[in-house]
C-alpha positions as CSV (number, residue, x, y, z in Angstrom):
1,X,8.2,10.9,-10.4
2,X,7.8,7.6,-11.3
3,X,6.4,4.9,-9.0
4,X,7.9,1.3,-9.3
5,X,8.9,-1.7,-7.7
6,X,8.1,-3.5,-4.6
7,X,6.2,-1.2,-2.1
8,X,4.7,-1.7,1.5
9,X,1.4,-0.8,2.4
10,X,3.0,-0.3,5.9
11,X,1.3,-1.0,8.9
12,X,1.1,1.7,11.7
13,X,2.9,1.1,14.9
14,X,0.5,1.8,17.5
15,X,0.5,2.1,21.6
16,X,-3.2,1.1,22.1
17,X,-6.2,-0.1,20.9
18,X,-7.4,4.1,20.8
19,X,-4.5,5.1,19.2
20,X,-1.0,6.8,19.6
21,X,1.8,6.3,17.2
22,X,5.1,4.3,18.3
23,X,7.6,6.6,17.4
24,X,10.4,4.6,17.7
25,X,9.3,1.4,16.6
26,X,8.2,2.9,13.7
27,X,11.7,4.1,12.8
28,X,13.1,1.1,12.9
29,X,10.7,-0.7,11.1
30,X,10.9,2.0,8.2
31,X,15.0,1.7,8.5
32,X,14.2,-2.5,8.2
33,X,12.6,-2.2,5.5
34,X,14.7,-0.4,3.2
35,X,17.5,-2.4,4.4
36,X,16.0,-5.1,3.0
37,X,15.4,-3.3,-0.8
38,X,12.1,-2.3,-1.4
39,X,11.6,0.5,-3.6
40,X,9.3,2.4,-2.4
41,X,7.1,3.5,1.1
42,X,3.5,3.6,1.9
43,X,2.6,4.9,5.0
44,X,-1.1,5.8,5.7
45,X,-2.9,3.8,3.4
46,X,-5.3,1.4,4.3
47,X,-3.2,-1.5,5.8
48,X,-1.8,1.8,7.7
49,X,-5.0,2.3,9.4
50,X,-5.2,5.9,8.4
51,X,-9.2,6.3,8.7
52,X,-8.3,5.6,12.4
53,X,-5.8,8.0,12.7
54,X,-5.5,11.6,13.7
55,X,-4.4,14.4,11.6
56,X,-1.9,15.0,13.7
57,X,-0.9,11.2,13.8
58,X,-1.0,10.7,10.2
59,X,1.3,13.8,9.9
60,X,3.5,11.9,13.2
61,X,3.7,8.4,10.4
62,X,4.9,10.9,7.8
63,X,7.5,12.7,9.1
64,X,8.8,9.6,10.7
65,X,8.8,7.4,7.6
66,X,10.4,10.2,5.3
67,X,13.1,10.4,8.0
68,X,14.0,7.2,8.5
69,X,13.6,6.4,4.9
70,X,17.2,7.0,3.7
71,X,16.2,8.4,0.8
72,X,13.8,5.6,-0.7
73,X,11.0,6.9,-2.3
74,X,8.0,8.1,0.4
75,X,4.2,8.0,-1.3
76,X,1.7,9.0,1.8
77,X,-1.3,8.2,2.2
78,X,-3.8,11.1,2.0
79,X,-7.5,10.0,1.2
80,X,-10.7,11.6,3.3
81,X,-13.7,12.3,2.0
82,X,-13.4,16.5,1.4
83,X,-11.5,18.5,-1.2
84,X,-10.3,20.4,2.1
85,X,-9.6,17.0,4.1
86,X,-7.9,15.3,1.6
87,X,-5.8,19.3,0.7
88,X,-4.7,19.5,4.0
89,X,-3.0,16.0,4.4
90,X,-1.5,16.2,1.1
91,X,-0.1,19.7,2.4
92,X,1.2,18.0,5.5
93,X,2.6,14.9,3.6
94,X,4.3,17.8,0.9
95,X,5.7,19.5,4.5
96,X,7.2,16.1,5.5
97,X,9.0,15.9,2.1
98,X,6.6,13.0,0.7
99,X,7.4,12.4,-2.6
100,X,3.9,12.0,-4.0
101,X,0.0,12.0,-2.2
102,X,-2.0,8.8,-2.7
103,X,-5.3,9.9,-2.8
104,X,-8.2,7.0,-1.9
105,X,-11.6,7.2,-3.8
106,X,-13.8,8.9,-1.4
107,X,-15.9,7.1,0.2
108,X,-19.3,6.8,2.3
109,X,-21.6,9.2,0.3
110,X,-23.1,7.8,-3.4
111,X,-21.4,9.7,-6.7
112,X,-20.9,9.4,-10.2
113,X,-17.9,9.3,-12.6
114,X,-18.8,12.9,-13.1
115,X,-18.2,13.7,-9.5
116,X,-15.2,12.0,-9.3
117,X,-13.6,13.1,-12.1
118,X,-14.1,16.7,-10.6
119,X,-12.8,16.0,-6.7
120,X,-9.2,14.6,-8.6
121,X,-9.1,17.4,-10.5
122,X,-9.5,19.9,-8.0
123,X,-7.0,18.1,-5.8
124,X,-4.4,17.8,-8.6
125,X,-5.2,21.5,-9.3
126,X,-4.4,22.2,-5.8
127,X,-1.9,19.3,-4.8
128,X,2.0,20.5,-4.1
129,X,2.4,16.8,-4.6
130,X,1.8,14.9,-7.7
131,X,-1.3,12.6,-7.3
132,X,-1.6,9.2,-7.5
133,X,-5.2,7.8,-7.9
134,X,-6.2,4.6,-5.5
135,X,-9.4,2.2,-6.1
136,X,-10.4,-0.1,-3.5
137,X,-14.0,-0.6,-4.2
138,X,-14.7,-3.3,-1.5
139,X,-14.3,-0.7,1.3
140,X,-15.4,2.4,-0.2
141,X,-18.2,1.2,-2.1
142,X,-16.9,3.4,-5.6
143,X,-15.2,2.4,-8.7
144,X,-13.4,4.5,-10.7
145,X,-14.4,3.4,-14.6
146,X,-11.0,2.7,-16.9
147,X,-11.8,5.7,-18.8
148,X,-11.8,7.9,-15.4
149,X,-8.4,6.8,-15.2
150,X,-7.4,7.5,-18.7
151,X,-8.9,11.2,-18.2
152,X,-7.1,12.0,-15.3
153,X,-3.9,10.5,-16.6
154,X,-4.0,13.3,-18.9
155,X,-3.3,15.6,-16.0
156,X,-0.1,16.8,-15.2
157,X,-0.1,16.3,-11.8
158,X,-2.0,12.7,-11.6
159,X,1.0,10.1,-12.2
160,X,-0.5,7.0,-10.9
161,X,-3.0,4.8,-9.4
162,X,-2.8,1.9,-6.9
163,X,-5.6,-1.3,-8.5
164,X,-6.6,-2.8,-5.0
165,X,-10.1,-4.0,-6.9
166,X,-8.6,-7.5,-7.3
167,X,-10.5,-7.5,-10.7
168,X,-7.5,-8.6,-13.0
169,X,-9.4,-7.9,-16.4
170,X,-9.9,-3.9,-15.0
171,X,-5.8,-4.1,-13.9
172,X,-4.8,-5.3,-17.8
173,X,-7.4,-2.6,-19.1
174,X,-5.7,0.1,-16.7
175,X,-2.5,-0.9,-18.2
176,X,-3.7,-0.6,-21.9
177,X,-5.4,2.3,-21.7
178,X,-3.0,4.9,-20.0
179,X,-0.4,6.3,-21.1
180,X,3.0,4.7,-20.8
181,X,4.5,7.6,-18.2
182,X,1.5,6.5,-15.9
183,X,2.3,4.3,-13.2
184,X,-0.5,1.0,-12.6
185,X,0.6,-0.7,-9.3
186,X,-1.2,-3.7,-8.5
187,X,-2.2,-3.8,-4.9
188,X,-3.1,-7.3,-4.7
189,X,-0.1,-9.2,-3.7
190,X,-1.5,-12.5,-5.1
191,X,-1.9,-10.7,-8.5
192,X,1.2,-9.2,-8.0
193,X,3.2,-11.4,-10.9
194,X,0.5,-11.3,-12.9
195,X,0.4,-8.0,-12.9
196,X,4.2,-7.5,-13.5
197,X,3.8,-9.9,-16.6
198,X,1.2,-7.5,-18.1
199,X,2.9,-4.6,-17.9
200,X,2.2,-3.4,-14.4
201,X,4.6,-1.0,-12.8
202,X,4.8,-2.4,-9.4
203,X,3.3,-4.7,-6.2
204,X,1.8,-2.7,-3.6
205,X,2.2,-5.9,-1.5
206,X,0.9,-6.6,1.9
207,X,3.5,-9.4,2.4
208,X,6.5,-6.9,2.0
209,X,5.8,-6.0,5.9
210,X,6.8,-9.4,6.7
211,X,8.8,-10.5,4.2
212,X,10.2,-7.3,2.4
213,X,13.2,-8.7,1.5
214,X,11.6,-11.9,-0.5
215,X,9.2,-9.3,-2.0
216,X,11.9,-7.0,-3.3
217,X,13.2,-10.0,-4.9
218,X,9.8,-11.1,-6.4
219,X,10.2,-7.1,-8.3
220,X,14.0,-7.9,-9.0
221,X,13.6,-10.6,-10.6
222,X,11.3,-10.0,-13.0
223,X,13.0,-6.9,-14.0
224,X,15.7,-9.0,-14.9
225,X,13.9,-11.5,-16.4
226,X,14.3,-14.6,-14.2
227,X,10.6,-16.1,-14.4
228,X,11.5,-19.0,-12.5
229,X,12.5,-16.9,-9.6
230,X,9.7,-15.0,-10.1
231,X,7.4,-18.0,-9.8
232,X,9.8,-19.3,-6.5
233,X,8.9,-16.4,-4.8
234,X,5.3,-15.7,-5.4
235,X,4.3,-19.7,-4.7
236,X,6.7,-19.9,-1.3
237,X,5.9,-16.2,-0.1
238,X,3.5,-14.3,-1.8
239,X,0.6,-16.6,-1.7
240,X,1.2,-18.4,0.9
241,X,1.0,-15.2,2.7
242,X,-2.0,-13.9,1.5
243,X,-4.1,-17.2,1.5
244,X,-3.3,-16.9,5.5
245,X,-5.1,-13.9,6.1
246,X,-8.3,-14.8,3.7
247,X,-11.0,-13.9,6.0
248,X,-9.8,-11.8,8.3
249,X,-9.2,-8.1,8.9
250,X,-6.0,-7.9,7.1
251,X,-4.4,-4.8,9.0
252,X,-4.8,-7.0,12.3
253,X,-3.3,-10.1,10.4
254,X,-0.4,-8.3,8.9
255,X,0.2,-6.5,12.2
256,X,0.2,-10.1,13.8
257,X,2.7,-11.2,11.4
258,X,4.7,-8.0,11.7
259,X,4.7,-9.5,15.1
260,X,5.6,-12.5,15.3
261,X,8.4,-11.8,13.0
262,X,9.9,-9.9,16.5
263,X,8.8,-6.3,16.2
264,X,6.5,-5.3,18.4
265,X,3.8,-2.8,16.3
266,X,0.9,-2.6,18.9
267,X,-2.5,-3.9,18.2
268,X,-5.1,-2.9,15.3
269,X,-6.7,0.3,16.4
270,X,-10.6,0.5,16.9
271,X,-13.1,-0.5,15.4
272,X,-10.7,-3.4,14.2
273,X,-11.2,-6.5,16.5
274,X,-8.3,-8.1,18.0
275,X,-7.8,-11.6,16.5
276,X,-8.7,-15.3,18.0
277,X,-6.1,-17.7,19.7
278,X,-7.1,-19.8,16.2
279,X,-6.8,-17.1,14.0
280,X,-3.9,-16.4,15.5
281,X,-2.4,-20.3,15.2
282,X,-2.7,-20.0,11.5
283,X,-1.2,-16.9,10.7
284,X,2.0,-18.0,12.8
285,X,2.0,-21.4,10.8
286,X,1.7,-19.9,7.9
287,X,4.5,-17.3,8.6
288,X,7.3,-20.6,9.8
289,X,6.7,-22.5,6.9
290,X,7.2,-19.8,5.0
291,X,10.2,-18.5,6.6
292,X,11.7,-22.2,6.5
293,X,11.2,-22.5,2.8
294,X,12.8,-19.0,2.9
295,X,16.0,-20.1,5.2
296,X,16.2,-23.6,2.7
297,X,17.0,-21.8,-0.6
């Protein structure tokens, strides 16, 4: 498959601060979304809280998301830190009807390229799903090198891999040095033109949960060509969005703006604080002027 376009690292809707997936509300949200034209869906990632989640609740997001999603492209979430962990959600995403596993460096214990060369390979022996690769080395403490990448893009069943290192000179060396059938989504939404300019395949963007519609515009338009649109959209929604949240646990910011958009997606599951009355203030005034630039043009 190929990956492209606009996609949402969607948040989780919860029913406490221990857990418990919101069935229903996450229907609808999934349903929103693709009304509103993004291309693709990412439940369980990291903005999805899936490190917090059950098996059985990350299989609960899965199912729910592939069938509300209309038939817009579903790529789960499926990182852990074993061969057999990381297997058995990528064979409960496959049973959902996912259309591809991402697959999260693992994390906690020290490795080399070496090692992780071999866990990717062994999943993407094993996978029913193809793989795609994700690198977010500020909460998993591992990088995968460029030529990593390049390696396992020679694998049949690795089609992709989601940048969240916010390291733009790595992003433009993914992009040169894989092949042109390999997918390099950016999933910084700040870098998200950027990205697009330099040959990037898509915006795994934070802001589409609030704004998915301006988001799947930001993708749109570039496609077809429209810089100036392009640059609209990224200074009046993508920025502004992400500058909001600078600083603070970004799944309990995006959930807030979820929010106080008007659906109602729980709190951020433990060990995630809540957020401050200030904290609070800024993301909601961040979120109007946005939306009244938005309702302007």
């Amino acid at each position: 498959m190929r990956i492209t376009g606009t996609i949402p690292p969607m948040v989780t809707p919860t029913l406490g601060r221990d857990g418990g997936v919101d069935v229903p509300t996450l229907r609808s949200f999934t349903a929103s979304l693709v009304a509103d034209g993004v291309h693709a869906l990412f439940p369980n990632g990291s903005t999805g809280e899936f490190s917090s989640l059950t098996r059985a609740e990350r299989r609960t997001v899965v199912e729910t998301v592939v069938e509300s999603a209309d038939g817009t492209p579903v790529i789960a979430g499926c990182g852990g830190t074993s061969v057999g962990y990381v297997l058995a959600a990528v064979d409960d995403a496959a049973g959902a009807g996912a259309d591809a596993a991402v697959v999260v460096t693992p994390y906690y214990l020290s490795t080399t390229q070496a090692g992780l060369l071999e866990f990717y390979e062994t999943v993407a022996d094993r996978s029913p799903l193809p793989v795609v690769l994700y690198t977010i080395p500020q909460l998993t403490g591992v990088t995968l090198d460029v030529e990593t990448v390049a390696t396992l893009a020679d694998h049949d069943n690795v089609v992709g891999i989601k940048d969240s290192s916010g390291r733009a000179s790595y992003h433009f060396r993914l992009v040169d040095g894989t092949p042109d059938d390999f997918a390099v989504v950016q999933g910084i939404t700040a870098l998200g033109a950027a990205s697009l300019d330099a040959g990037a395949d898509g915006i795994v963007a934070g802001a589409a949960n609030v704004f998915p519609a301006a988001m799947a515009e930001l993708y749109d338009a570039h496609v077809d060509g429209d810089r100036e649109r392009v640059a609209r959209l990224c200074n009046d929604v993508a920025i502004p969005i992400s500058t909001a949240h600078d600083g603070l646990p970004t799944t309990a910011a995006l959930k807030f703006l979820v929010r106080w958009s008007g659906v109602e997606v729980g709190p951020p599951l433990l060990p995630l604080p809540e957020l401050s009355p200030e904290e609070e203030r800024r993301l909601a005034d961040a979120y109007d002027a946005v939306a009244a630039r938005s309702e302007s043009t």
